[in-house]
C-alpha positions as a printed Julia matrix, in Angstrom:
190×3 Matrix{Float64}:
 118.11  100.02  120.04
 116.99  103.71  121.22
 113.36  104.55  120.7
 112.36  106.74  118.63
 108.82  107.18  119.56
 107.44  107.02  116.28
 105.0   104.48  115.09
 106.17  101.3   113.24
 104.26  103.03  109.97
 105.76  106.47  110.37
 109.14  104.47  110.67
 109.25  102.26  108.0
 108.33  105.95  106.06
 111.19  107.35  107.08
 113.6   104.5   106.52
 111.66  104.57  102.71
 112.77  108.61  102.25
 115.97  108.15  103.79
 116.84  104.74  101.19
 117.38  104.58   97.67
 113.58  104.38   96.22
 114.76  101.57   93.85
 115.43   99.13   97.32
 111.93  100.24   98.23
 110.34   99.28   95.13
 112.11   96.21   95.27
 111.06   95.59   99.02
 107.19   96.14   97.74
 107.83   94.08   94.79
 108.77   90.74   97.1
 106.03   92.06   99.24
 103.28   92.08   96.02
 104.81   88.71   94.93
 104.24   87.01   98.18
 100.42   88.6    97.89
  99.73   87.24   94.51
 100.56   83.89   95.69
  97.93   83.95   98.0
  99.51   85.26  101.29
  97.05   87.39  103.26
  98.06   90.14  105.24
  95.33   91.93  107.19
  97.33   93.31  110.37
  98.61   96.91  110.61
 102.11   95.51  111.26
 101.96   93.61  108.38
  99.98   96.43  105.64
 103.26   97.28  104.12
 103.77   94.07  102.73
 100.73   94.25  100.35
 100.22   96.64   97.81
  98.67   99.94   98.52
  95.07  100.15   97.48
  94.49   96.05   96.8
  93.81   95.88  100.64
  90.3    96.59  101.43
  91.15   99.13  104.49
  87.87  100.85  106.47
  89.89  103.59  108.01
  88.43  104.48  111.16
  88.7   109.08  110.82
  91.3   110.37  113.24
  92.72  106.9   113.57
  96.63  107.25  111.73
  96.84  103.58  112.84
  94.46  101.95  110.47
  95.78  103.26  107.46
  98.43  101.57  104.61
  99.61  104.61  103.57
 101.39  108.1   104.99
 100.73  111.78  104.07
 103.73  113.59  103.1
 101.61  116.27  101.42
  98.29  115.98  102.91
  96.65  118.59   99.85
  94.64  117.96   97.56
  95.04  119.83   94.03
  92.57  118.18   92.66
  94.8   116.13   90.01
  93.36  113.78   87.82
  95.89  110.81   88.12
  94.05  108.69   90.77
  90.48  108.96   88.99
  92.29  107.98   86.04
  93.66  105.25   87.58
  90.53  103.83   89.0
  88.77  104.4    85.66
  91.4   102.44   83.87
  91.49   99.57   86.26
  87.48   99.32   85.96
  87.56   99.52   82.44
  90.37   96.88   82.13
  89.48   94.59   85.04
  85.56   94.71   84.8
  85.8    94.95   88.53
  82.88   97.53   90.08
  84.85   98.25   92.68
  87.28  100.39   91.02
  84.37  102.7    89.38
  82.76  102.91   92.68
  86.15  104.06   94.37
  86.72  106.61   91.19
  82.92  107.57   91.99
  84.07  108.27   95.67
  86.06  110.56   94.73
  84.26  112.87   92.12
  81.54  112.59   94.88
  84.26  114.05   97.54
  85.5   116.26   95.07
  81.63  117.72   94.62
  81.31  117.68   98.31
  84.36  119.31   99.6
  86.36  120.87   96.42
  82.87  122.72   95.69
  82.73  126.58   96.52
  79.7   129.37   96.11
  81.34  129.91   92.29
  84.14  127.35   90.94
  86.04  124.67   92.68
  89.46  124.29   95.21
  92.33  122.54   95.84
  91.77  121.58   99.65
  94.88  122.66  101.72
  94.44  119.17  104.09
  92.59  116.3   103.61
  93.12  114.72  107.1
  90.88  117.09  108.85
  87.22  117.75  109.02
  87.73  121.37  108.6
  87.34  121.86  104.94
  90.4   124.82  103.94
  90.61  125.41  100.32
  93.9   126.88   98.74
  91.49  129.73   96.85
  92.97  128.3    93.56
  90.99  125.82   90.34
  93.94  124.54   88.45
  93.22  124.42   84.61
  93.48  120.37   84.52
  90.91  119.83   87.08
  88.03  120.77   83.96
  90.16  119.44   81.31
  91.18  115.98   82.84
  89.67  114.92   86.57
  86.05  116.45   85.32
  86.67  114.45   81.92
  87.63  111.19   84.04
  84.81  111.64   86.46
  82.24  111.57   83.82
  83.74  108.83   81.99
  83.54  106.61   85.04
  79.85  107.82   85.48
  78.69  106.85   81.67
  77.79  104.04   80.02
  80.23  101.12   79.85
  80.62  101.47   76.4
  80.7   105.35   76.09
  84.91  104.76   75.19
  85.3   101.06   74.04
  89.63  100.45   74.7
  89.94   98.63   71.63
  88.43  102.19   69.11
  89.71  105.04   71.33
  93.06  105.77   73.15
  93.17  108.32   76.17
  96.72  110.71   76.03
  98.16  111.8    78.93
  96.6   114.71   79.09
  92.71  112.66   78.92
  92.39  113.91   75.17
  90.33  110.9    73.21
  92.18  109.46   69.67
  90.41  106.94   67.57
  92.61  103.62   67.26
  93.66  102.93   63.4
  95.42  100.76   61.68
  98.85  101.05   59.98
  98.17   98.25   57.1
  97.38  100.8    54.52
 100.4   102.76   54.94
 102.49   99.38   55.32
 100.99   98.96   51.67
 101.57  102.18   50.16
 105.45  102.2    51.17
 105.31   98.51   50.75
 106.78   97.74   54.19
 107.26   93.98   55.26
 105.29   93.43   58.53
 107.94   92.47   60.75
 105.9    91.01   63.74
């Protein structure tokens, strides 16, 4: 075969964008499967057989070669999906690491997304020059701010089984339906 002179990461990438992303998932699937049955993986060669994230990766900066991911857009728009994410694995795991991670990132946010008088998206996050994109989209107060303190309060501040986050990080009490089931006198059918 010709050589294409990309690295084996930046390849299997490719091959991922160029494929249907349901043969990937199922590729990553067999790949998680084999991990949860107690296969370790801890080469570069062999990072895209474990799930991204599980892997406890030290990424040396400026080395592409020691990561388990690619950056196809290396912004940052300061979305509120990964801190979610992380708070919602602490909160369901009881696993530290996942708040600290979250943490990480608020702290990164405070360090590099901070200007003289708001906040930036960051135009790349793979170099040490800081460029911001001169913009503070409206769900980094309402949702990454929201998550970000959540994963810096008290345990207990939003107990899973009383409140429900929406997709949007708004906080709804849990209720029942058994009075209603009464008044309409419908059957539970559980």
């Amino acid at each position: 075969p010709k050589s294409t002179g990309k690295d084996p990461v930046e390849k299997k990438a490719e091959e991922i964008r160029q494929g249907r992303w349901i043969e990937a998932l199922g590729e990553w699937e067999k790949g998680a499967a084999r991990w949860r049955k107690g296969g370790v993986w801890g080469s570069h060669e062999q990072a895209d057989k474990v799930p991204p994230g599980v892997r406890d990766v030290h990424p040396v900066p400026g080395d592409p070669s020691n990561r388990d991911y690619w950056l196809r857009r290396p912004e940052n728009l300061l979305r509120p999906e990964v801190v979610e994410s992380l708070y919602i694995l602490w909160k369901t795991t009881g696993d530290k690491k996942w708040r600290e991670r979250g943490w990480q990132i608020c702290e990164a946010y405070n360090n590099h997304a901070r200007t003289p008088v708001a906040y930036s998206g960051i135009r790349r996050v793979d170099t040490l020059l800081v460029r911001w994109t001169d913009s503070m989209p409206s769900w980094f107060l309402a949702e990454t701010l929201k998550y970000c303190y959540l994963i810096a309060s008290d345990d207990d501040l939003l107990p899973f089984d009383r409140y429900v986050l929406t997709t949007q990080a708004h906080v709804l009490p849990r209720f029942s339906w058994d009075g209603w089931r009464k008044k309409f006198r419908i059957k539970n059918v559980a």
